[in-house]
N, C-alpha and C positions, 0 to 999 in steps of 0.2 A: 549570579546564582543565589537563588533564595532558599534555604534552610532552614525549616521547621520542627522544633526537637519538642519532641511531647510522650505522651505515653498513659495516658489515663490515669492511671494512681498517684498518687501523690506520695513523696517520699521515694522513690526507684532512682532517684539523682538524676534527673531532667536537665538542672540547673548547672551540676559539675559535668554534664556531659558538654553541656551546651556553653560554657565559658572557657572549658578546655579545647573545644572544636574552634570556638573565636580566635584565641590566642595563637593556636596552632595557625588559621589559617594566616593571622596577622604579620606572621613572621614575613609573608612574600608579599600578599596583598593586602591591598584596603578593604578592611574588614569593618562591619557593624554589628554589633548585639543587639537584638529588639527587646528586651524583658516584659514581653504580655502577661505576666502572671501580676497583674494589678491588683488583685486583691494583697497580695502576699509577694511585691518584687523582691530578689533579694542578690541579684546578678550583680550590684554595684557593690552588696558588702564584698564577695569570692573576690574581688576585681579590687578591691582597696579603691575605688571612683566615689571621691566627693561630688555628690552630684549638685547640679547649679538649676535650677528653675528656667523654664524654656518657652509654657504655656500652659491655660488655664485651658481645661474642654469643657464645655458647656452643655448645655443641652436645653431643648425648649419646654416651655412652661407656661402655661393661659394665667392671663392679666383683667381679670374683671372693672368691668366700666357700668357701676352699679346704676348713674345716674342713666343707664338704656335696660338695666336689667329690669324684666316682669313680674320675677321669683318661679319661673312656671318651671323649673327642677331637671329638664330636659339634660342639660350639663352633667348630672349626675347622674340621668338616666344610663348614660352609656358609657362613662369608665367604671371600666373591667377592674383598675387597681383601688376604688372605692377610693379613690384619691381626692371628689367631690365630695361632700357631706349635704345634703338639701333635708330641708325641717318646710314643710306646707307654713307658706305664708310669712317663710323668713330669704333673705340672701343665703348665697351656698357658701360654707365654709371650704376654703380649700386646703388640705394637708400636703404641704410642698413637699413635703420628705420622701412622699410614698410616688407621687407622679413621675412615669417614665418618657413624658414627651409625648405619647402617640398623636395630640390633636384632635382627639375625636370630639370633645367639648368645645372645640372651636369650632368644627364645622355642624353640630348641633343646633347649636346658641341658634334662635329666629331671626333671634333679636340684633344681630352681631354684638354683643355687649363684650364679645370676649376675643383676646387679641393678643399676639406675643410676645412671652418676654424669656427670660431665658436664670439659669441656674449656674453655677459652676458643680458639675458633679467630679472630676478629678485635675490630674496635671500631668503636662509630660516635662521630663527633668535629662537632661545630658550629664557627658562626661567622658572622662576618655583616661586610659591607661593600658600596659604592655601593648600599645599602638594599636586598641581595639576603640574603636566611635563606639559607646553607651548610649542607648536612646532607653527610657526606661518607665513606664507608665504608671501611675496609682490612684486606683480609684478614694475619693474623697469619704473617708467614715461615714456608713448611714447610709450611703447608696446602693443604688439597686443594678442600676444600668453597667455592670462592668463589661457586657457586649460590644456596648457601644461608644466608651473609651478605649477600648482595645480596636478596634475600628477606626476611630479618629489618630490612633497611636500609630497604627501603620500607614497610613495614611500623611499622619508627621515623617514620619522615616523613610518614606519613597521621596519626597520633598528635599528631606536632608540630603538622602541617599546618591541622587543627582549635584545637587551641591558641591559634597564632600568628594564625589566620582567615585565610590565605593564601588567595587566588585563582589563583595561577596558578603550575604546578610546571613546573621542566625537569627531567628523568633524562638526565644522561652518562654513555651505557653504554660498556662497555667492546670492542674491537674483536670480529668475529665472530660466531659464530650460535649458540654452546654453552649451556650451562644459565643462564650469568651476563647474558648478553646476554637470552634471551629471559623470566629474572625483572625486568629493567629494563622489558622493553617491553609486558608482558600489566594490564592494567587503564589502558591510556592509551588519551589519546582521538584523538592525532597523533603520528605517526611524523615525524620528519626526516632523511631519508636521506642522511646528507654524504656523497660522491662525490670523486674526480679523472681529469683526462682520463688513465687511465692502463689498458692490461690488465688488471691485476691488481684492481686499481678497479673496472671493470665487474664485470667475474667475480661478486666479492665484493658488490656491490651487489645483482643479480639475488638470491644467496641470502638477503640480509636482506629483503630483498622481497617475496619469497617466504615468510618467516614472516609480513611484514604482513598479507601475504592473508588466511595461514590464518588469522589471529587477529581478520579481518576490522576492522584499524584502519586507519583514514583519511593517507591517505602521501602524500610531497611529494619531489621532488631536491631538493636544492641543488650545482650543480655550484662547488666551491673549484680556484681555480688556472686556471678554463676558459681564460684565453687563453693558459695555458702549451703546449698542444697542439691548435691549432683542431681539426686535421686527426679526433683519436680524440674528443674533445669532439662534435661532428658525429654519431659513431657513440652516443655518449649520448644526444643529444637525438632521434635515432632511434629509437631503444628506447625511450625512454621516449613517446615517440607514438605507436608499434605496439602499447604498453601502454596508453596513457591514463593516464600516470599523470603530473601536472603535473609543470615545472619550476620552483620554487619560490623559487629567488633563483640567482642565479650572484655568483660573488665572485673579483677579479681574485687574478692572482699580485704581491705587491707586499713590500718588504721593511718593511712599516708591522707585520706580520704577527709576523715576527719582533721587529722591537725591541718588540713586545708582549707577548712572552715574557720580555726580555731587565728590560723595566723592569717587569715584573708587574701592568700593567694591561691590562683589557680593550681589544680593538682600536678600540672606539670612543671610548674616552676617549684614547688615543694619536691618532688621529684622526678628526676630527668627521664628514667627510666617510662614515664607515662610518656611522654611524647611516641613513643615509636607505635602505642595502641591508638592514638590519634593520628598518627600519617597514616597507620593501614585500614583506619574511618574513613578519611579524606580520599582514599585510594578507592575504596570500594563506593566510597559516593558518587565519583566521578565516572566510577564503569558505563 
């Protein structure tokens, strides 16, 4: 079973949901954490995982062969990321940093002058602790493409996944609804939508929910922090009734939360008493 914990805002504890559901489930079976939030992983600190270097992802990048080049500009005609630079009657300069691979400058070229080579835009890095497999992604400073490392990253993890004989994966995507979030969430079989009673919360919930749909996977709330704001909390659990779409754990506001950051374990091994809000997560996933 694949498990995909998200929730569009950033800051609702995606991450402590999503390392306390790993551990939990580790206790019986073999378990994996994916950490897709590659701009910003942070699954291995909660988890105390020295992480080890595993692989370089790359990505493509056009190689000019000046000695067929014309100067005729066409290469720069058509990237969209202005990632070509062309001056009439000079070679194109090219700004590696900005290029996201599309290609279109290679199949341009008349002349075939240009050809491929390739980049390293991040890496995926392992680890493993409270007998959770860490697989954990990070895009390389400066780039752009975190879609398509988070792509390659699960990608690495079904590979492992097989390997390892894991049963059961979590994906921590990273905040919002853009390319890297919805590569986190398409070929799983449960969404977990973490929440907080806040504005900006709801908002941001309805749009990742609105990807679940279209992608027709199986979704759940989890309100974090619910009895920080009975009052907007109320307005969640409204919406989500208007919707049919289950409440799937609620999780108090508590500073247990924090020193679980602070000593880098999991919040149910800083307290036991969280365990039993994660078996009846696990319970209502599995309905």
């Amino acid at each position: 079973m694949i498990i995909a914990v998200t929730g569009g805002k950033g800051g609702t504890g995606k991450s402590t949901v999503a390392t306390g559901l790993a551990v939990e489930y580790a206790r019986k079976k073999k378990t994996m954490l994916v950490d897709a939030d590659v701009e910003c992983p942070n699954d291995h600190i909660l988890l105390s995982v020295k992480r080890k270097w595993f692989k370089n992802i790359n990505q493509i990048i056009p190689k000019w062969d000046l000695s067929k080049c014309t100067k005729c500009g066409k290469c720069a005609g058509v990237c969209k990321q202005e990632a070509v630079v062309f001056v009439k009657d000079k070679y194109p300069a090219f700004v590696k940093d900005v290029c996201i691979g599309c290609k279109a400058c290679i199949v341009a070229c008349p002349e075939k002058a240009i050809s491929e080579s390739k980049k390293v835009i991040g890496k995926v890095y392992t680890g493993k602790n409270y007998n959770v497999d860490l697989v954990s992604g990070e895009l390389k400073l400066g780039e752009l493409a975190s879609g398509e490392v988070v792509s390659e990253l699960r990608r690495t993890a079904d590979e492992l996944k097989d390997t390892l004989r894991t049963e059961h994966v979590i994906v921590d995507s990273s905040a919002g609804i853009g390319c890297p979030v919805i590569a986190s969430l398409i070929n799983t079989d449960y969404i977990v939508a973490v929440t907080e009673p806040t504005p900006s919360a709801l908002h941001d919930l309805k749009r990742v929910l609105y990807l679940a749909e279209h992608f027709k996977i199986r979704h759940g709330i989890v309100i974090n922090k619910f009895d920080l704001e009975k009052k907007f909390c109320s307005k969640i659990e409204e919406f989500a009734s208007r919707k049919r779409i289950p409440v799937i754990s609620r999780f108090p506001y508590h500073d247990d939360f924090v020193r679980s950051n602070i000593l880098m374990k999991p919040v149910v091994e800083v307290n036991s008493k969280y365990k039993d809000f994660f078996k009846e997560l696990i319970i209502n996933i599995e309905k």
